[in-house]
C-alpha positions as CSV (number, residue, x, y, z in Angstrom):
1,X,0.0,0.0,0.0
2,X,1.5,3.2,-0.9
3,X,0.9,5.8,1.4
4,X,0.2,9.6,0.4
5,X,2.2,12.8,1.5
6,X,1.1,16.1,1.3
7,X,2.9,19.2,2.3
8,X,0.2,21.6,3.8
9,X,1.2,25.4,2.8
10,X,0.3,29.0,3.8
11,X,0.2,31.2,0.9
12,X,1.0,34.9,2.0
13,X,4.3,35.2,3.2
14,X,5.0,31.7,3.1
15,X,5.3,31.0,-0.7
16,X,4.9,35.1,-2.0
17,X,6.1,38.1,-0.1
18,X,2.7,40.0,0.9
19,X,-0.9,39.1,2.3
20,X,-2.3,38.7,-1.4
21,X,-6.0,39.9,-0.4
22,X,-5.0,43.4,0.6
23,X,-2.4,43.6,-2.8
24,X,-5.1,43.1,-4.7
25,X,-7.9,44.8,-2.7
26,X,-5.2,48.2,-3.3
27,X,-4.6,46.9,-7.2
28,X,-8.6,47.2,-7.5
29,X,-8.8,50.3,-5.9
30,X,-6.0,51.7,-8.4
31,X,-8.7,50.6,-11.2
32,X,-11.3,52.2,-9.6
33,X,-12.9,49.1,-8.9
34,X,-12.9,48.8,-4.9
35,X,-14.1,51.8,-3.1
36,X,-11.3,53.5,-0.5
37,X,-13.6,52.9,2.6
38,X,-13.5,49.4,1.8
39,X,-9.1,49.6,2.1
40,X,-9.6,52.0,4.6
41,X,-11.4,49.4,6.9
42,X,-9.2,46.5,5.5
43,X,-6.0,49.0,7.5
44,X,-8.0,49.3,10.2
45,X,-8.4,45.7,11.3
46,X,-4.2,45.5,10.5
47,X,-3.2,48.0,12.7
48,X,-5.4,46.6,15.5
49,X,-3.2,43.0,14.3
50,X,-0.4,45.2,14.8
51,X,-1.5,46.3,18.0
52,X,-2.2,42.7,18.9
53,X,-5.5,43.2,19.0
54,X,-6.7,40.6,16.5
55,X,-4.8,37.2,16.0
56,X,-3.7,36.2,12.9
57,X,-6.8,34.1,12.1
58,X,-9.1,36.7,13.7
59,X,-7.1,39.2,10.6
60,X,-7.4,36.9,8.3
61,X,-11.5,36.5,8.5
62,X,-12.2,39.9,8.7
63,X,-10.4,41.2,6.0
64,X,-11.9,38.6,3.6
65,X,-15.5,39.7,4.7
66,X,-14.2,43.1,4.2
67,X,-13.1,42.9,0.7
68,X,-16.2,40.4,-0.2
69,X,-18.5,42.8,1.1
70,X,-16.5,45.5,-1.5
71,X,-17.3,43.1,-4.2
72,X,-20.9,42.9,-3.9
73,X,-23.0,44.2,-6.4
74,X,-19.4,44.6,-9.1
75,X,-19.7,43.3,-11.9
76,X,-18.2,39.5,-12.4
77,X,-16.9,40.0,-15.6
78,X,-15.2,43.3,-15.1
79,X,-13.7,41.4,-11.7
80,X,-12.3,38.5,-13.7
81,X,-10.7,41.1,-16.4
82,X,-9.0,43.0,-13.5
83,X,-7.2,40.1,-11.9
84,X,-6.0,38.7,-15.1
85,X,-4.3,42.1,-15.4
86,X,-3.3,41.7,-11.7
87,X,-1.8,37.9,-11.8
88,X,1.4,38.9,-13.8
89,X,1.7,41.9,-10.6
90,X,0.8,39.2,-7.9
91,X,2.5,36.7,-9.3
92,X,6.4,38.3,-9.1
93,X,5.8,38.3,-5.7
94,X,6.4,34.3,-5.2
95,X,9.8,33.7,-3.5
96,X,12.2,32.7,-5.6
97,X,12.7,29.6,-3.9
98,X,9.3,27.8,-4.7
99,X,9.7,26.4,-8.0
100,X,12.7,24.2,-6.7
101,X,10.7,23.3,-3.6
102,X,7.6,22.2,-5.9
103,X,10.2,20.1,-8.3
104,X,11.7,18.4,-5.0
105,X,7.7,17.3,-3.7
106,X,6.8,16.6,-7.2
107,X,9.6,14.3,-7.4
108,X,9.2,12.8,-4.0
109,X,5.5,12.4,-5.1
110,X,4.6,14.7,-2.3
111,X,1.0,16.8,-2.9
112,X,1.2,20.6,-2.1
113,X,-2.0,21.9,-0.4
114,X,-2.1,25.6,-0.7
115,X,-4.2,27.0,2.0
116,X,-4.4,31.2,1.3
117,X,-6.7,34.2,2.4
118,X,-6.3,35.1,-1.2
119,X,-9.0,34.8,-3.8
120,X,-8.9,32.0,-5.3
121,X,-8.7,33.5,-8.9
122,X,-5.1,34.4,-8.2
123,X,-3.8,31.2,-7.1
């Protein structure tokens, strides 16, 4: 019986440098897609982080309700167009280190699990 490994990974600041939902929450703003008070609140709940207000996942939560409740009523299509143009931006961000790290577990037959705050579109 062969028995299956998996390698469990954060995303943001694990595998890229940055926490990808608030990159791209700032990219969408640029485009005039995402409204300031939506960043604005997004800061807020990291500086209370900061402050140790908030753990980690308590961050995490909130600023994804955050930016989802920025998205609602945007237009799907226009959402989709925007982080195509933001993957290329998002992507350069990946440490350089991860490509040989996914050739070693591919080669060890090890299965990656990326878990990520991130919207999924960009992974």
């Amino acid at each position: 019986m062969e028995i299956i490994k998996y390698a469990i990974l954060d995303f943001d600041y694990t595998l890229r440098e940055g926490y990808g939902v608030y990159d791209f929450a700032s990219f969408l703003f640029s485009k005039n897609f995402l409204e300031k008070e939506v960043l604005d609140k997004m800061n807020k709940q990291s500086s209370l982080y900061d402050l140790g207000e908030l753990t980690h996942d308590e961050l995490a939560c909130i600023a994804c309700e955050i930016f989802a409740s920025g998205l609602r009523g945007k237009s799907l299509k226009e959402f989709e167009s925007l982080a195509e143009e933001y993957i290329p931006t998002f992507r350069k961000d990946i440490y350089p280190f991860v490509d040989e790290v996914f050739a070693f577990m591919l080669q060890e037959n090890i299965k990656p699990i990326i878990i990520s705050g991130a919207p999924q579109i960009l992974l």
